[in-house]
C-alpha positions as CSV (number, residue, x, y, z in Angstrom):
1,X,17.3,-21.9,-8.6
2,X,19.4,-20.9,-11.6
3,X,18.6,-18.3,-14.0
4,X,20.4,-16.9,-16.4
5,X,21.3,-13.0,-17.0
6,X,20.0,-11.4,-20.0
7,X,21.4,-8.1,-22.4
8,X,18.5,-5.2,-22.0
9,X,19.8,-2.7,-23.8
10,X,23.4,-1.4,-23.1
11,X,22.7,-2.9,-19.5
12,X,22.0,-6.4,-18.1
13,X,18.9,-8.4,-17.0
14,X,18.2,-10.5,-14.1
15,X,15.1,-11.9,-14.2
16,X,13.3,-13.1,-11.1
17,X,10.8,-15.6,-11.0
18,X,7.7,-14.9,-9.8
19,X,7.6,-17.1,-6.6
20,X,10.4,-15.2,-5.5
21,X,9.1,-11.7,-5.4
22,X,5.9,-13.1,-4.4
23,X,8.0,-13.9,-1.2
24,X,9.6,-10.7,-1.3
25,X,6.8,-8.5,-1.5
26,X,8.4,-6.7,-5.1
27,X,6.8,-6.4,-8.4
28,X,7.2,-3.9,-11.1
29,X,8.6,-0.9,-10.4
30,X,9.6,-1.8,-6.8
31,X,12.9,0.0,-5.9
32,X,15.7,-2.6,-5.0
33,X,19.1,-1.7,-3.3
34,X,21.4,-3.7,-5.0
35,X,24.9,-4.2,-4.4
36,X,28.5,-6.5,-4.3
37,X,29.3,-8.6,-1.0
38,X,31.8,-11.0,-0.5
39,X,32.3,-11.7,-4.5
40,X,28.4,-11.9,-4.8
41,X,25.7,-9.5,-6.3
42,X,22.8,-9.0,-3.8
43,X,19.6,-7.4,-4.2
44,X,17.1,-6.1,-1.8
45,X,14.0,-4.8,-1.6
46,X,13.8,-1.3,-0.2
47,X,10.7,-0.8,1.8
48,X,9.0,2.4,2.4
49,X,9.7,4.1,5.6
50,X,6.5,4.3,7.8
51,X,6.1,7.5,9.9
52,X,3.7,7.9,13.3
53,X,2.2,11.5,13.3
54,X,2.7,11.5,17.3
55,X,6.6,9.9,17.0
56,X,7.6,12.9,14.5
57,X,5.7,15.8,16.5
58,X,8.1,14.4,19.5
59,X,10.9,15.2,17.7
60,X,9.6,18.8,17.4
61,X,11.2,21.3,20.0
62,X,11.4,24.9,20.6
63,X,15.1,24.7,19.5
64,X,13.9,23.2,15.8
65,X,10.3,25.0,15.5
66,X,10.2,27.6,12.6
67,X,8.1,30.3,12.0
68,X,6.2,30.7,9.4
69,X,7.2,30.5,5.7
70,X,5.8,33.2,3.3
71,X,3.9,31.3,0.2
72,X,3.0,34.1,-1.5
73,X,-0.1,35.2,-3.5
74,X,-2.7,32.9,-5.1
75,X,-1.3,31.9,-8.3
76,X,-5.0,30.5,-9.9
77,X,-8.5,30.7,-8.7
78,X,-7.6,30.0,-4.7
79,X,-10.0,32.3,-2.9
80,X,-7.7,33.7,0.0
């Protein structure tokens, strides 16, 4: 598919049809990594990275464990 890229403001425009992010999974606001290889632009959608609750306490050790970290006061109406 051609397309043709556009002036938007003091940048450009590429405009991507709609069956193509469909197929991609972006839309609006959708971050994209987008960068030069081999002479050519490519773009790509950067996905969210999903974390397990039992992968990252694995990662915890007694090496890497903290203690606690003061928070201070109540700042509002927080009844402590």
């Amino acid at each position: 598919m051609q397309t043709k890229i556009q002036k938007w403001g003091n940048s450009l425009g590429l405009r991507i049809p709609r069956t193509f992010a469909t197929e991609v999974q972006v839309a609006e606001g959708s971050t994209v990594d987008l960068s030069v290889e081999d002479g050519g632009l490519l773009v790509r959608p950067l996905r969210g990275r999903k974390y397990a609750i039992g992968e990252l306490l694995k990662k915890v050790t007694r090496r890497n464990l903290h203690g606690e970290v003061p928070a201070g006061g109540p700042t509002g109406r927080e009844v402590w």
